[in-house]
N, C-alpha and C positions, 0 to 999 in steps of 0.2 A: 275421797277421804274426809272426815268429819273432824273439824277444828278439836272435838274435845279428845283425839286419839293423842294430841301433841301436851297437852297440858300440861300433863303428869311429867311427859319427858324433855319439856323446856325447863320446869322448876319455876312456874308462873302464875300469875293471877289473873282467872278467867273472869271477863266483863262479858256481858252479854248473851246471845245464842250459841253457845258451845257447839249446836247440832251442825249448825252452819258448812255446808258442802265447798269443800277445798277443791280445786281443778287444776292449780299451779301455786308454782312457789316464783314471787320478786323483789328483785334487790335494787331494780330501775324504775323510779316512776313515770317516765320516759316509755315504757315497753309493757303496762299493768293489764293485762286481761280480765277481761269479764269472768271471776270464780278465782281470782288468784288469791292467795294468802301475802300480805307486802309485808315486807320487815324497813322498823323505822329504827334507826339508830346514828348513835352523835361520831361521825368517823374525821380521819383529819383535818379534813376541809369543810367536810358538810354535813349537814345534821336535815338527815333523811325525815324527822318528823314531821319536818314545815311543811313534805309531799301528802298529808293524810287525807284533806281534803280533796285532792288532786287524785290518791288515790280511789275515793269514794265515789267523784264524779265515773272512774273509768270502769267502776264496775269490780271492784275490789271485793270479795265477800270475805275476810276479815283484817287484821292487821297484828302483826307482833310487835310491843313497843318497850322502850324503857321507863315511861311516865305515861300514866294516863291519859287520852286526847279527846279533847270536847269534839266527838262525831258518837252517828248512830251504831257505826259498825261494831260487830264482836270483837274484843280485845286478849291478849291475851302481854301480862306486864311483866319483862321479865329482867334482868340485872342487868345482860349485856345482850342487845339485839343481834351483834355482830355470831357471837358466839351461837347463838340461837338458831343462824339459818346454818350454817354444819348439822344440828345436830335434826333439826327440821329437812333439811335435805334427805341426810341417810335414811328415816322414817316414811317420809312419802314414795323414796323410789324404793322401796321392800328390804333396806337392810342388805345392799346387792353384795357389800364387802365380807359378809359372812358365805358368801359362796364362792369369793375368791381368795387366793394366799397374796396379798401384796405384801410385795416389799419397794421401804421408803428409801431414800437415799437423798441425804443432804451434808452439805458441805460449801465450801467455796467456791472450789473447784474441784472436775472430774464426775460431775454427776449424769451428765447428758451420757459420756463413753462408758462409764462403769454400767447403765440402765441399758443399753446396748450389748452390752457384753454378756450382759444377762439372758437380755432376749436370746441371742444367738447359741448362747451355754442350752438354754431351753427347749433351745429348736431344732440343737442336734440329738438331745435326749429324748425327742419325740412329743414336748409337752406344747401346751397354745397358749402361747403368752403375748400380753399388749403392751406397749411402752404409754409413759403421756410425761410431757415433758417440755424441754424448752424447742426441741424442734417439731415439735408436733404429738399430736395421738395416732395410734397405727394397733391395728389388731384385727384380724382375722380378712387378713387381707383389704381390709380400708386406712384410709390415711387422711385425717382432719389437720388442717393447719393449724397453727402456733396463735395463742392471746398470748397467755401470760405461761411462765414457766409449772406453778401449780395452778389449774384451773377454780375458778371461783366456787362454795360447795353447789353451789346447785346444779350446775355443768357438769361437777364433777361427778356427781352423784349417777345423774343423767345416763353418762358415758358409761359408770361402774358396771348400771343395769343392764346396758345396749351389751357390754365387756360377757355378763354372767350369763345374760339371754341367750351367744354367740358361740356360748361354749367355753370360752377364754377361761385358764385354771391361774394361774399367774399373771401379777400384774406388776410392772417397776414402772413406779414415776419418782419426779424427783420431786422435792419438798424443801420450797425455799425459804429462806430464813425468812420473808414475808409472812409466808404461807402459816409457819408456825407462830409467829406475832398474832398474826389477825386469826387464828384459831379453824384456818381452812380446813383441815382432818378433824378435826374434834369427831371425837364418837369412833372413829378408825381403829381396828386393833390389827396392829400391821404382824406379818409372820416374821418380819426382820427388820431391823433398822443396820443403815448403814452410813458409816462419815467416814467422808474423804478428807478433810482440812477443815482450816479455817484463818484466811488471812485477809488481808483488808479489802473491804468491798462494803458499798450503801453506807458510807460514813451522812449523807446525805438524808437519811431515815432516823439509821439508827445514830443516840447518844454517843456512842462508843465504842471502841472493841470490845467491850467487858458485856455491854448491852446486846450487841451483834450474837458474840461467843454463846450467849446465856441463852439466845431463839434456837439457837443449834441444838442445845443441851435439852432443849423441852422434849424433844423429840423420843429422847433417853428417856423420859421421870415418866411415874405413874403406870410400869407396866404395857405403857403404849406397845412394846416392841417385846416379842416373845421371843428373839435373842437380836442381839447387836453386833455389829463388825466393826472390827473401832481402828483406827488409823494409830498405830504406836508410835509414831514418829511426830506426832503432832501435840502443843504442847494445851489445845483442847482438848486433844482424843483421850491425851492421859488422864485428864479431870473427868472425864465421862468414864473413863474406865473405873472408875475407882468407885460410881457408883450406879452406874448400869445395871442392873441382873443381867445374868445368863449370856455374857459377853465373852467374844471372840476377838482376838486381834491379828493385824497384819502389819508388815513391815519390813524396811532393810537395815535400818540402825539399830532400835530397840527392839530388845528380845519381846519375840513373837509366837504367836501360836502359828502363823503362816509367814514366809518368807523368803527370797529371791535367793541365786548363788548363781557365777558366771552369767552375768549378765551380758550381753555383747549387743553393740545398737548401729547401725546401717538404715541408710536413707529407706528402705524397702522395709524395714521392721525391726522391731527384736526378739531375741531369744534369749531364754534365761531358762536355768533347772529351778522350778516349784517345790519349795519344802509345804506339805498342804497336813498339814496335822500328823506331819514323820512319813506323809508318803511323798517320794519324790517322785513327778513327772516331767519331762523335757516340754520346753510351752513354746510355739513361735509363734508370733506378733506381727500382722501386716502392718502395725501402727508404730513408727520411732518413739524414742524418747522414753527416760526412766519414768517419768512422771502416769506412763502408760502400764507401763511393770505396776505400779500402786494399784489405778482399777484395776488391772488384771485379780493382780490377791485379791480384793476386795470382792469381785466378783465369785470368784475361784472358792475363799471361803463362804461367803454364804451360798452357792449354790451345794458346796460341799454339805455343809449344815441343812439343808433343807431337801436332802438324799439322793444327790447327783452323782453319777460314779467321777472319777479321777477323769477317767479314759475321756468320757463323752465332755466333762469341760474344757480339758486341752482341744479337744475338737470343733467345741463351739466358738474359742476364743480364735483358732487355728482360721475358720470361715467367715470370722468378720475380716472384711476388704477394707471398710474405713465407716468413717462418723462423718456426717459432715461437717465440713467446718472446724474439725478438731486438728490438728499439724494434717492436714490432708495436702498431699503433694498433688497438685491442681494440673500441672504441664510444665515443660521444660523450654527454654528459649536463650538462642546461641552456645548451649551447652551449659546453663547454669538449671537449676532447679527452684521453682517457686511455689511456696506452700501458703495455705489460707488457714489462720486460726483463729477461735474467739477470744482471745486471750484477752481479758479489759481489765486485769490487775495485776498489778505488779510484780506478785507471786506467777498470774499465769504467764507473764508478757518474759520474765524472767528462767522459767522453767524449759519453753518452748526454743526461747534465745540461745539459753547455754546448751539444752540437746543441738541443736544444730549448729553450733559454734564448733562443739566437737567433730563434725563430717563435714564442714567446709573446709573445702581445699582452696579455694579463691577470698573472693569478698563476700560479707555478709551484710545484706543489706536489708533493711527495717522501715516498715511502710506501716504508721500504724495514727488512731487519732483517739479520741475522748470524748463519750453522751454528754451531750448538753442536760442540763439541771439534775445531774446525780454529784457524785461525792466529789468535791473539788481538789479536797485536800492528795488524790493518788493521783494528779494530770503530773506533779513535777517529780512525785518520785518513777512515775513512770518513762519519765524524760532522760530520768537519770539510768535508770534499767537499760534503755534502748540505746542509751552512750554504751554503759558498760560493755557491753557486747557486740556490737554493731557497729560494722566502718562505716555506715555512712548513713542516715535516717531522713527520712523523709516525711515529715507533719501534716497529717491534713485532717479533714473532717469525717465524724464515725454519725451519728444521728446527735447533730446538734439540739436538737429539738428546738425549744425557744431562746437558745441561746446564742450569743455573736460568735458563730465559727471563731472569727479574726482571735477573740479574744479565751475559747480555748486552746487554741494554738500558743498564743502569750505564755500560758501559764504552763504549758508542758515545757514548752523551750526553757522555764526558767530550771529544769531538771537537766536538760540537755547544756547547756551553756557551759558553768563551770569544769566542763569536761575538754573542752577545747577539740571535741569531734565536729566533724565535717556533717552539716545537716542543709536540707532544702524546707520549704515551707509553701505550700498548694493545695490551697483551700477547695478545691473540684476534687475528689476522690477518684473518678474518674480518669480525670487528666494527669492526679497523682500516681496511678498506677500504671498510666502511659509512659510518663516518665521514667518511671524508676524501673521497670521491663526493658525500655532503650540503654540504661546502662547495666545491663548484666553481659559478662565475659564467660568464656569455660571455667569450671569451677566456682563458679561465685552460686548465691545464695539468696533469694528472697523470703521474706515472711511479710506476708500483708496480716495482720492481726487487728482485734477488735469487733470484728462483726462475724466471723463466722459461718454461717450456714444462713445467718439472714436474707430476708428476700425483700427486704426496704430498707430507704433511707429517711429519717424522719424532720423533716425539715416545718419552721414554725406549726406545729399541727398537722403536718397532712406526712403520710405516708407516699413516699415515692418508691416506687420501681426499682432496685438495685440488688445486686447479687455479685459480692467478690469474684464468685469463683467463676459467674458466665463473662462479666469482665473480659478477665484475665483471660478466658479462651478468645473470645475476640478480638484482644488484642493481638495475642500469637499468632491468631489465625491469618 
């Protein structure tokens, strides 16, 4: 590709040889090939420009920047470099998203199961759909491991193309309030958008809930989404409703265009009658908990909207077995049942608690902990969630990262304390789940929450080795 095909569609100012032959797109000067195009730009911590040299030595043939930079290379200057490589991505891998229908799906929570639910909706309708998401990419029978929950655009771009090359007609990924901050879809015109919620999470980023709330909302503006599914119960989804285009909703309290009736929830799943735009169908659920009834609609209506019959959704929803990492009922020992979730907010920690609070016939026991250097401010209300419901809680550590385990242990207890519930504190994850498996009785209940379907523990920098849920078969075993 030839630097001057982007000019026009950065919105920039071209310095130098325009002709100049592109081979790659980087956002690493760390990783810059010989023909790559590098993007320099001022991000939270670091301001990519100081790489331009660095660039030039490794063979860089041009650069995007925000300010002009004393080297020889071709330039091209443009407002926000960040935003630039989205839209330089979609252009070098051929525009892949115009040959697929994605739909986005963002929220707090529920977006990994709702993205799932889709696939499987798709799979019984006979169509070839990809997921990309927090637990990985998967399409056309391959599966890429997990970075980040929306991939960075040039990756993402990448994968679109490998997606559209492969056949793939459908695409759900989920789309994080990051993703939308730093402008990772720019250029995307998705076939639907979809919100699940919005409750507290990344206070450590974002200024605020108003700030958080407002990344969600982008996703709504500007025509992005050629119709919307919108959460009625939620008291973002309703501000998005009101200005969304071509919006659909769902829900169990607020009047809906899609919504639940006879609900009934059992360790094994639930089942509930679908009112799906006045048509009813009976829906069973291999997955507990109301919060699962939500993605269902969610799923349910736009797959409906995007010309799924009734019949083949209840069937797709009917043949998903589980998520991982989502209330996934892991093994049972001494007669009690133990479940692995990612629940790391208050809203999720609290949704997962109360479904199972109502189908424990014994104890309900809570094994859950807190990421080192994220939002500090949800470790005590989550302390106090895990009292609310929970005989007996168990503290330990999730991916501390740089942080002194001891001391977010501290701050969650200070949630748990005022409650005068019975808690332990052990800082080995491991050893904590050893534990807290030794005191289960018939009928009792565990939730190990926070990490979910992860497959590490992040400790000062390094990734280790760890997985809830082989744990927990290990131990039983």
């Amino acid at each position: 590709m030839k630097l001057s095909m982007l000019v026009q569609a950065l919105g920039g100012t071209a310095e130098g040889d325009t002709e100049a032959e592109i081979t790659g797109l980087c956002t690493d000067s760390s990783k810059i090939k010989k023909g790559d195009l590098f993007f320099c730009y001022k991000g939270t911590k670091f301001d990519s420009h100081s790489c331009a040299a660095a660039a030039e030595k490794a063979g860089a043939a041009a650069l995007v920047c925000e300010r002009r930079l004393g080297c020889s290379l071709p330039q091209i200057v443009v407002k926000d470099g960040r935003a630039a490589v989205a839209v330089a991505a979609r252009i070098f891998y051929g525009c892949a998203d115009k040959n697929l229908k994605i739909v986005a799906v963002t929220g707090t929570n529920g977006k990994t199961t709702t993205t799932y639910m889709l696939a499987s909706i798709f799979s019984a309708a006979g169509r070839s759909a990809g997921v990309i998401g927090t637990l990985g990419i998967s399409f056309a029978g391959r599966f890429i491991s997990p970075e980040l929950t929306t991939p960075d655009p040039v990756y993402l771009h990448s994968v679109l193309r490998e997606m559209a090359d492969c056949g793939v007609e459908y695409v759900f990924m989920e789309v994080s309030a990051h993703a939308l901050y730093f402008d990772k879809t720019a250029g995307i015109r998705f076939a639907a958008g979809i919100f699940t919620n919005c409750t507290q999470d990344h206070l450590d980023f974002f200024r605020d809930m108003k700030q958080y709330a407002d990344c969600k909302k982008k996703l709504f503006e500007d025509g992005r989404c050629r119709f919307s599914v919108i959460n009625s119960d939620d008291k973002t989804g309703i501000e998005i409703m009101r200005t969304a285009p071509s919006s659909v909703t769902y829900g169990l309290k607020n009047p809906a265009d899609v919504f639940a009736i006879d609900v009934e929830e059992s360790i094994s799943g639930t089942t509930f009658v679908l009112n799906l735009f006045d048509e009813l169908y009976e829906i069973k659920l291999n997955l507990p908990a109301v919060h699962n009834v939500y993605n269902a609609m969610a799923a349910a209506a736009c797959a409906k909207m995007l010309g799924i019959s009734t019949e083949k959704i209840a069937e797709g929803l009917s043949l998903l077995k589980s998520v991982p990492g989502r209330l996934e009922r892991v093994g049972s020992y001494n007669g009690a049942d133990i479940f692995v979730d990612f629940a790391h907010t208050p809203d999720g920690l609290e949704k997962s608690l109360q479904s199972l609070k109502k189908l424990c016939s014994g104890k309900l026991y809570c094994l859950f902990g807190c990421g080192g250097n994220r939002d500090r401010t949800k470790r005590p209300l989550m302390g106090a969630v895990a009292a609310k419901y929970a005989d007996f809680i168990i503290i330990t550590s999730d991916n501390p990262r740089y942080e002194d385990p001891y001391d977010i242990i501290l701050q969650i207890e200070e949630g748990v304390r005022p409650s005068g519930k019975s808690y332990v504190t052990v800082t080995d994850r491991e050893t904590a789940t050893q534990y807290a498996i030794g005191l289960l009785r018939e009928g009792d209940m565990l939730l190990v929450a926070g990490k979910g379907g992860e497959t590490y523990q992040e400790i000062t920098g390094i990734k280790h080795s760890y997985n809830d849920n082989t744990v927990i078969k290990n131990i039983i075993s």
